[in-house]
C-alpha positions in Angstrom: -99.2 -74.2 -19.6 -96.8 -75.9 -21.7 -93.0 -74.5 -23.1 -94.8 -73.1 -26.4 -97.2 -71.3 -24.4 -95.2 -69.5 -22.0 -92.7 -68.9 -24.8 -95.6 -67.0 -26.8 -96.8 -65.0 -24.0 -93.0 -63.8 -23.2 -92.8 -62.7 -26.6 -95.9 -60.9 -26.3 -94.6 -59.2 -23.4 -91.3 -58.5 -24.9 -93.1 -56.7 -28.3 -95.6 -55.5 -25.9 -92.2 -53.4 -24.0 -91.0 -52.7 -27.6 -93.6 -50.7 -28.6 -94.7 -49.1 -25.5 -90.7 -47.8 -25.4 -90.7 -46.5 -29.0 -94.0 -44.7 -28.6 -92.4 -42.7 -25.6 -89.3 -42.0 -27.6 -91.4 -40.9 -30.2 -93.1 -39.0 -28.0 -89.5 -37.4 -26.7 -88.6 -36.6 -30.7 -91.7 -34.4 -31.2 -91.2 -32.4 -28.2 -88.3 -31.9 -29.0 -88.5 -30.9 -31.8 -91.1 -28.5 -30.9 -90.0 -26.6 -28.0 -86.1 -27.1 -28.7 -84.8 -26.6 -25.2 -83.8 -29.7 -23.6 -85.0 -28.3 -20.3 -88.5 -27.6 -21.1 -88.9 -30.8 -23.2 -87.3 -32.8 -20.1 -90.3 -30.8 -17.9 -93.0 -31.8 -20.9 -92.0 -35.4 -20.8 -91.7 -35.6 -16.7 -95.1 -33.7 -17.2 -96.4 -36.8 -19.2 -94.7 -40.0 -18.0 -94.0 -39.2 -14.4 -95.4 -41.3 -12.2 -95.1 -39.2 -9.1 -97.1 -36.1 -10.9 -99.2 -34.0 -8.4 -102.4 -35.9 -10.2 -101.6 -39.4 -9.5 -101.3 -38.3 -5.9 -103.8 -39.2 -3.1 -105.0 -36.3 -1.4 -103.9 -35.4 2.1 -106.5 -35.1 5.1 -105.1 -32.2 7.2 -108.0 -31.9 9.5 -109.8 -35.3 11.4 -113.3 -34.4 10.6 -115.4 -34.7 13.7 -119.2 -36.5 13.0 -122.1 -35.1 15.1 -123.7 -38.2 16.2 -126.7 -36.1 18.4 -129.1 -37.8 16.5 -128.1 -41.4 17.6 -129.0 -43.7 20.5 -126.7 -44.7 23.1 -128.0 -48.6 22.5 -129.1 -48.8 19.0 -127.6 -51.8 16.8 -124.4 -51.8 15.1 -125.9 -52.0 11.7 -127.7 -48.4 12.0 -124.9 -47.0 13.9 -121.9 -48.0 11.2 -124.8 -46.5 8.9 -125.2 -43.4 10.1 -121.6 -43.1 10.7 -121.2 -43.5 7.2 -123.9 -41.2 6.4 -121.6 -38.4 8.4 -118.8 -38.7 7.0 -120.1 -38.5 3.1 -122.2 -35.3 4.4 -118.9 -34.0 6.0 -117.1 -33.9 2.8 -116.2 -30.8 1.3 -116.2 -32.1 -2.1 -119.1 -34.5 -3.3 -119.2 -36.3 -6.3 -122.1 -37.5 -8.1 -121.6 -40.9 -6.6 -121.6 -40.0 -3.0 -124.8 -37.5 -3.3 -125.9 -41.2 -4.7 -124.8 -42.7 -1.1 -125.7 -40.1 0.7 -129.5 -40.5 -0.8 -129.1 -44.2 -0.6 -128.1 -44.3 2.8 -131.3 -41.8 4.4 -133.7 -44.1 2.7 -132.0 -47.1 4.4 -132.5 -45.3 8.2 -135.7 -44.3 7.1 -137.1 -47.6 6.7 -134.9 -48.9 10.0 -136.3 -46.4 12.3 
């Protein structure tokens, strides 16, 4: 890229920062001037544009999930096993999304046609 070019997308950058900081000062101003308290519009605004929130958080594993593997073989290939280890552990969640019941269906047709 030449000197224009990386001068234009440093600018863009720069009003790109502008803005994005005047929004969130906006943003400050009106909840301000709706709860007026400092603390609870300090706890609003933390609410909104903290980055550590309890949301944003991965979730912690407290327990190591143990698969039942009775229904393998002691010499089958790696393929089906790292399959059906993969099977356990989506049917081991206590949560399932739509996507993994979609894995989960996936997967059983796949060691249905292996075996």
């Amino acid at each position: 890229m030449d000197n224009f070019q990386v001068l234009v997308f440093r600018l863009f950058e720069f009003f790109v920062t502008v803005i994005s900081n005047l929004f969130s000062i906006i943003v400050y101003i009106v909840i301000r001037l709706e709860t007026k308290s400092p603390e609870k519009t300090k706890k609003i605004y933390s609410l909104i544009y903290d980055n550590n929130s309890k949301s944003s958080k991965k979730p912690v594993i407290k327990k190591v999930a143990k698969f039942d593997n009775t229904n393998t073989e002691e010499d089958c290939d790696p393929k089906k096993q790292s399959i059906i280890d993969s099977l356990n552990y989506l049917k081991s969640k206590p949560n399932k999304t739509k996507q993994d019941k979609e894995s989960i269906y996936s997967l059983e047709m796949i060691l249905k046609n292996l075996k």
